[in-house]
The first five atom37 places (N, CA, C, CB, O) and aatype in JSON, in Angstrom:
{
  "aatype": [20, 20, 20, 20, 20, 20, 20, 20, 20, 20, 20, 20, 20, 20, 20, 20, 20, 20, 20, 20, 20, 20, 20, 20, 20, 20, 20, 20, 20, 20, 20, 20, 20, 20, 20, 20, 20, 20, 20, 20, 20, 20, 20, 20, 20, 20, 20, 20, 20, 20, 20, 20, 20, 20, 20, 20, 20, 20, 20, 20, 20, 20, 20, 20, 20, 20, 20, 20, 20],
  "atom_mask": [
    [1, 1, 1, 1, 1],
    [1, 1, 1, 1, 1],
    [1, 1, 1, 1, 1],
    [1, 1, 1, 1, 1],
    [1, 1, 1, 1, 1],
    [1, 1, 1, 1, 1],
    [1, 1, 1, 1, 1],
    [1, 1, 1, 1, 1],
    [1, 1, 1, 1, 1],
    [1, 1, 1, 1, 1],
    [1, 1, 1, 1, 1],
    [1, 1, 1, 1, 1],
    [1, 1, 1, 1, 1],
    [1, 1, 1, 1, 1],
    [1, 1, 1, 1, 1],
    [1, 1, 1, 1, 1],
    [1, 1, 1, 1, 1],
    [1, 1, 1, 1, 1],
    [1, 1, 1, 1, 1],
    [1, 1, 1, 1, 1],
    [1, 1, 1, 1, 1],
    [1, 1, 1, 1, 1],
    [1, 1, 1, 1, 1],
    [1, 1, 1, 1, 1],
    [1, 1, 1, 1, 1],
    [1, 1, 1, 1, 1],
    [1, 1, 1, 1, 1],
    [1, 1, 1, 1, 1],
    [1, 1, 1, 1, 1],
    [1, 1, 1, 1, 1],
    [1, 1, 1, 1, 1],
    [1, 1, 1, 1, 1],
    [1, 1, 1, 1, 1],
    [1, 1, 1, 1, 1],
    [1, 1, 1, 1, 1],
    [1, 1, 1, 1, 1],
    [1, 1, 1, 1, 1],
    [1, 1, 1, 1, 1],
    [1, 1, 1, 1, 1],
    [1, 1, 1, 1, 1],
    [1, 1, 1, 1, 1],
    [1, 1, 1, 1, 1],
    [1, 1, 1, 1, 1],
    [1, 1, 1, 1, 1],
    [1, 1, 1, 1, 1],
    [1, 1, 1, 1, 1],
    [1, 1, 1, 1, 1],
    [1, 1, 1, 1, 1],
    [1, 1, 1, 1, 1],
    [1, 1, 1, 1, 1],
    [1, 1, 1, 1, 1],
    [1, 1, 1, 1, 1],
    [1, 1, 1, 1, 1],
    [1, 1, 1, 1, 1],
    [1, 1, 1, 1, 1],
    [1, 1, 1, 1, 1],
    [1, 1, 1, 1, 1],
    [1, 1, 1, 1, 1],
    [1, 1, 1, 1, 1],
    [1, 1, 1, 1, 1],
    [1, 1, 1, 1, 1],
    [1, 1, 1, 1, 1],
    [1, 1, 1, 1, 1],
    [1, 1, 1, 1, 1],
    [1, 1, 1, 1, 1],
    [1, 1, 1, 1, 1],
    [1, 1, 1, 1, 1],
    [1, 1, 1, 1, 1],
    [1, 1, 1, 1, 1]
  ],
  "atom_positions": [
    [[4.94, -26.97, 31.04], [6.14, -26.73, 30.25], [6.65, -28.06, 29.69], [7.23, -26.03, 31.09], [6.78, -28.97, 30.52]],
    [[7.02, -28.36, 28.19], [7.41, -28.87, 27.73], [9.18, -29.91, 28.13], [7.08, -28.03, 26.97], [10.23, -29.51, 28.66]],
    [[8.96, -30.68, 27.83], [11.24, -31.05, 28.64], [11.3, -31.23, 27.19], [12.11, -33.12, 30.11], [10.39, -31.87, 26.67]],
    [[12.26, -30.74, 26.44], [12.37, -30.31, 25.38], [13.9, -29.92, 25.72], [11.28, -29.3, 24.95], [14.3, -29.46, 26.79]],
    [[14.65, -30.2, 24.59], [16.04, -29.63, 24.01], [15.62, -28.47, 23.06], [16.97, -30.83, 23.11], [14.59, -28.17, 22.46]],
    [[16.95, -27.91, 23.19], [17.17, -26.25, 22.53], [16.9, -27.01, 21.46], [18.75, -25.14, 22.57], [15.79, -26.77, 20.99]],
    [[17.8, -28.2, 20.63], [18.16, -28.71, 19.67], [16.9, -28.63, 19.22], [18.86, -29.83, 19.72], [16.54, -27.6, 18.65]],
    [[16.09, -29.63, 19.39], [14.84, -30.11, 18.91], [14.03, -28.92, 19.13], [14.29, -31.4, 19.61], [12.98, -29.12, 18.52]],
    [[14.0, -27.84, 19.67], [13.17, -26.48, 19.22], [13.91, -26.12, 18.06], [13.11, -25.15, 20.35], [13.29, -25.58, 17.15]],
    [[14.81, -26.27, 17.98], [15.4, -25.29, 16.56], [15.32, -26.23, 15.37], [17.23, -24.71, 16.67], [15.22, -25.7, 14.26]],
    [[15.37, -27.55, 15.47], [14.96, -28.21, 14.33], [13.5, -28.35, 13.93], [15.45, -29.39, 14.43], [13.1, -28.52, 12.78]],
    [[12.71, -28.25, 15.11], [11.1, -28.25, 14.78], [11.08, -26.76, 14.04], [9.9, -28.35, 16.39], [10.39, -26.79, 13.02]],
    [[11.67, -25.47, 14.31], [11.04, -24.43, 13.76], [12.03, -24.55, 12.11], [11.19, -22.87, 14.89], [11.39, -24.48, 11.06]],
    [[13.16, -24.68, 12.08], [13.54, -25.27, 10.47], [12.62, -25.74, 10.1], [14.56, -26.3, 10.19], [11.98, -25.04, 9.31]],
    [[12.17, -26.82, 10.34], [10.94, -27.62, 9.47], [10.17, -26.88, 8.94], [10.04, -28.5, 10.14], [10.05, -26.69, 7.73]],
    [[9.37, -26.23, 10.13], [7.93, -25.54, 9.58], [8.84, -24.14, 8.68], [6.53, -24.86, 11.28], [8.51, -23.81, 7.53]],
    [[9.55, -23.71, 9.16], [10.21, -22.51, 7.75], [10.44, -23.1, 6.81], [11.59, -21.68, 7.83], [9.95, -22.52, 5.84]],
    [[11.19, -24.4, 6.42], [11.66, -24.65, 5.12], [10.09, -25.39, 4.49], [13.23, -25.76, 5.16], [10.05, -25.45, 3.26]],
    [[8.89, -25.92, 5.22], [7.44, -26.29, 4.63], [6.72, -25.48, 4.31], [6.66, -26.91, 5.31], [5.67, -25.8, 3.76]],
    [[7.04, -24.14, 4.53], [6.03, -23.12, 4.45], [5.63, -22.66, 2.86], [6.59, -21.86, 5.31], [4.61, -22.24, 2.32]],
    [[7.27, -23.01, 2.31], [7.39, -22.49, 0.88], [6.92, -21.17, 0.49], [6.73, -23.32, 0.03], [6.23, -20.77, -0.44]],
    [[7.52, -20.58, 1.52], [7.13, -18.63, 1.48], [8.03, -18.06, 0.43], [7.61, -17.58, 3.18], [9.24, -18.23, 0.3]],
    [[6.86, -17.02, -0.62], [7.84, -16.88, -1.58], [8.24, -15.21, -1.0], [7.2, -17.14, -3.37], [7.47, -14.36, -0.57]],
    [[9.66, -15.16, -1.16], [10.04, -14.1, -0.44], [10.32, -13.07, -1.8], [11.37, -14.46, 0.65], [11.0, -13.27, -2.81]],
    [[9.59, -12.0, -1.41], [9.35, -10.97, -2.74], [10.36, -10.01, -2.57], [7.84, -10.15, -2.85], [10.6, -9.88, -1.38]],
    [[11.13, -9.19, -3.38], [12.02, -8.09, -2.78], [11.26, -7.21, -3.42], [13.66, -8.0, -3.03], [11.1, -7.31, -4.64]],
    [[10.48, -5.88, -2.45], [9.84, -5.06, -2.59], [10.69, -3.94, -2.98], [9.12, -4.98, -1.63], [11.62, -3.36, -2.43]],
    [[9.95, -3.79, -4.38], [10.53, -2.31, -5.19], [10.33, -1.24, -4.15], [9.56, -1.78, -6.74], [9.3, -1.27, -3.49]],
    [[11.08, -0.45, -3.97], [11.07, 0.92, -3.12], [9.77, 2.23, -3.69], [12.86, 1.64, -3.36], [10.11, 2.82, -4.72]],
    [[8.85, 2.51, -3.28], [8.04, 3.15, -3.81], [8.32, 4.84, -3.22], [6.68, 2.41, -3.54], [8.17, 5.21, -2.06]],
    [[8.78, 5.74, -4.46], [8.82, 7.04, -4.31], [7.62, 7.34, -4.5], [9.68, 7.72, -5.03], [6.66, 6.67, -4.89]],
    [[7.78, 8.92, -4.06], [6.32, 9.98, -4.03], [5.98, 10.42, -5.41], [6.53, 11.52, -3.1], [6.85, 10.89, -6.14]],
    [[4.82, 10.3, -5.76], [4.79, 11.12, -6.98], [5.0, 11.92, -7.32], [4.27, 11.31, -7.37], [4.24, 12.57, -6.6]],
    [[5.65, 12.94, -8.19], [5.88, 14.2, -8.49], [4.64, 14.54, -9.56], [7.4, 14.36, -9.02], [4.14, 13.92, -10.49]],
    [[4.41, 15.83, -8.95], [3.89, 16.65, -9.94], [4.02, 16.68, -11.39], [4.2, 17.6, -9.65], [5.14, 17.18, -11.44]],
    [[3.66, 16.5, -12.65], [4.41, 17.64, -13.96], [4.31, 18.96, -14.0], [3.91, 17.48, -15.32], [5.13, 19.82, -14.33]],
    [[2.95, 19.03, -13.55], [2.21, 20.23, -13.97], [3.6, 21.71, -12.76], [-0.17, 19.93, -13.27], [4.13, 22.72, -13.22]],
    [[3.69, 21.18, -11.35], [4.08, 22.47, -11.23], [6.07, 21.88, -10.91], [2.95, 23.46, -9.71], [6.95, 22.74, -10.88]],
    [[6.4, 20.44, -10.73], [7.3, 19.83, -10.47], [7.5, 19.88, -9.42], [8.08, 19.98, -10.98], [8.68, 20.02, -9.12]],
    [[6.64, 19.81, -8.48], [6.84, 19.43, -7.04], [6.4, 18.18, -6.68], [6.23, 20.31, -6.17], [6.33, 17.26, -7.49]],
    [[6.13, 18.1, -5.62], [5.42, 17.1, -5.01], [4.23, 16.53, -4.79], [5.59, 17.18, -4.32], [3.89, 17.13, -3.77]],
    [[3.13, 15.59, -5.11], [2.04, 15.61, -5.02], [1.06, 15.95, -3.84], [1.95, 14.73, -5.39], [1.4, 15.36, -2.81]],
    [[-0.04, 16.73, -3.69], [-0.56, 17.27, -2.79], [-0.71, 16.2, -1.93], [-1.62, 17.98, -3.11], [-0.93, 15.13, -2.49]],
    [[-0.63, 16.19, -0.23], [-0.76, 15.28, 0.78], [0.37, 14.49, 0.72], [-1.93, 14.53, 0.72], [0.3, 13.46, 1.39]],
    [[1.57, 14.71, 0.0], [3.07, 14.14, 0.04], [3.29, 15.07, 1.04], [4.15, 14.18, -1.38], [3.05, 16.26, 0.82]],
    [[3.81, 14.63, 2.35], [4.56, 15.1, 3.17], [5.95, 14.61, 3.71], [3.87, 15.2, 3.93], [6.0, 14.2, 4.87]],
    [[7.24, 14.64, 2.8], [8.06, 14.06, 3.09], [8.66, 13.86, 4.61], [8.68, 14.48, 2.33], [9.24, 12.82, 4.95]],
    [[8.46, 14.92, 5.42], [8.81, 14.89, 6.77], [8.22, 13.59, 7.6], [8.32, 16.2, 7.36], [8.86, 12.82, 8.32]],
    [[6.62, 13.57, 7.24], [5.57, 12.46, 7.78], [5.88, 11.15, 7.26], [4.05, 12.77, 7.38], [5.36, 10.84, 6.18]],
    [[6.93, 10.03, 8.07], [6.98, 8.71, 7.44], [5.33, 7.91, 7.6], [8.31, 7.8, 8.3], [5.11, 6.91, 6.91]],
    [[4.53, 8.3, 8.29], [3.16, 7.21, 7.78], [2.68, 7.55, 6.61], [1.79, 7.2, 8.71], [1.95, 6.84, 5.92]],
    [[3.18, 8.97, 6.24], [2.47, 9.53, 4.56], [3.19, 8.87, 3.75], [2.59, 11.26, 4.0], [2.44, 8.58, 2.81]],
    [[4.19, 8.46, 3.55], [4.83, 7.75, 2.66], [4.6, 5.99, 2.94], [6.36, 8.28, 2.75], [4.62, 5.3, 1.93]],
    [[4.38, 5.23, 4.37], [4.22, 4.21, 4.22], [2.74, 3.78, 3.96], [4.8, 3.76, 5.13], [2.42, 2.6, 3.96]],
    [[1.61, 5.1, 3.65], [0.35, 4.62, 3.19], [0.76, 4.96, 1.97], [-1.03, 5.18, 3.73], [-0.28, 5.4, 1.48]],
    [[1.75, 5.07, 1.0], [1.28, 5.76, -0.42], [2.47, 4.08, -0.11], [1.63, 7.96, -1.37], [3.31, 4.65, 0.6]],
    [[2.75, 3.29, -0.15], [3.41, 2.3, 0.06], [2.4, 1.25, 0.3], [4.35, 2.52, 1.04], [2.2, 0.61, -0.73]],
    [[1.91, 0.98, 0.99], [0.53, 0.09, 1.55], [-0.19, 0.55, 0.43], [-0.29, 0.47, 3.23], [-0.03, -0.28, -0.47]],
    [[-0.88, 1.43, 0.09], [-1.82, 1.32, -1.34], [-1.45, 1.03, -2.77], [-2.4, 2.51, -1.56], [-2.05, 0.75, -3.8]],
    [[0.19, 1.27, -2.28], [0.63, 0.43, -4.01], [0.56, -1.0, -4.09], [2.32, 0.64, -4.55], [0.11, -1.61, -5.06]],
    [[1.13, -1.62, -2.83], [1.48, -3.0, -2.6], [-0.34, -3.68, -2.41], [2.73, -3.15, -0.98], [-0.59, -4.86, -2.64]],
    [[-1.09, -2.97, -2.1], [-2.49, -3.34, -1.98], [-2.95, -3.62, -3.74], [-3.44, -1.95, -1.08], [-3.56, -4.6, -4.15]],
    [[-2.58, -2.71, -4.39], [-2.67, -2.52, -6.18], [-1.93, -3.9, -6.66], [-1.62, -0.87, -6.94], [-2.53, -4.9, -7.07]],
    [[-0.65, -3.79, -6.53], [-0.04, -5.15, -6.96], [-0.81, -6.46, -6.58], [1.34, -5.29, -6.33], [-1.01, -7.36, -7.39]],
    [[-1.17, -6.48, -5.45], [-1.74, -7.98, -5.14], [-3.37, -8.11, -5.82], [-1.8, -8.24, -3.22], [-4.1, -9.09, -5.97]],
    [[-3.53, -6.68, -6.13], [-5.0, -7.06, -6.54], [-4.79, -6.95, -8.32], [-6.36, -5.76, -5.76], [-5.82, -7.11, -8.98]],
    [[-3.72, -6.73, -8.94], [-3.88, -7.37, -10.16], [-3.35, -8.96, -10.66], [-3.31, -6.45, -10.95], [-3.64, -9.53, -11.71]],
    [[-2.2, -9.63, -9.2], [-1.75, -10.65, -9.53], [-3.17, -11.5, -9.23], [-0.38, -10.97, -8.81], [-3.03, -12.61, -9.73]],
    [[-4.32, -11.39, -8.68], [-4.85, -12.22, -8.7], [-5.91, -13.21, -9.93], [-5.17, -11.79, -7.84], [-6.45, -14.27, -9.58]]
  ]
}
């Protein structure tokens, strides 16, 4: 174990956060697709099921990063 001050842990982890230069993105909210054709919901939209909505979330944000490149 380290002899270490609180101080100097909390200024070592400032450092490495303010070096990191993380660009912090504010993620657009991604709704479900709707239908036109009957105006519902798209098939395998299960609003009740939150992992069905955070994979139709994960495959958009997967889309975005693969055209910024």
């Amino acid at each position: 174990m380290e002899d270490r001050t609180l101080t100097s842990l909390i200024e070592e982890g400032l450092r490495v956060a303010v070096s990191e230069n993380r660009k912090i993105e504010k993620r657009k909210r991604v709704m479900p697709r709707v239908s036109k054709a009957r105006g519902g919901l798209m098939p395998g939209i299960d609003l009740t099921d939150p992992s069905t909505l955070q994979e139709a979330d994960d495959l958009d944000y997967v889309r975005r990063l693969q055209r910024s490149e």
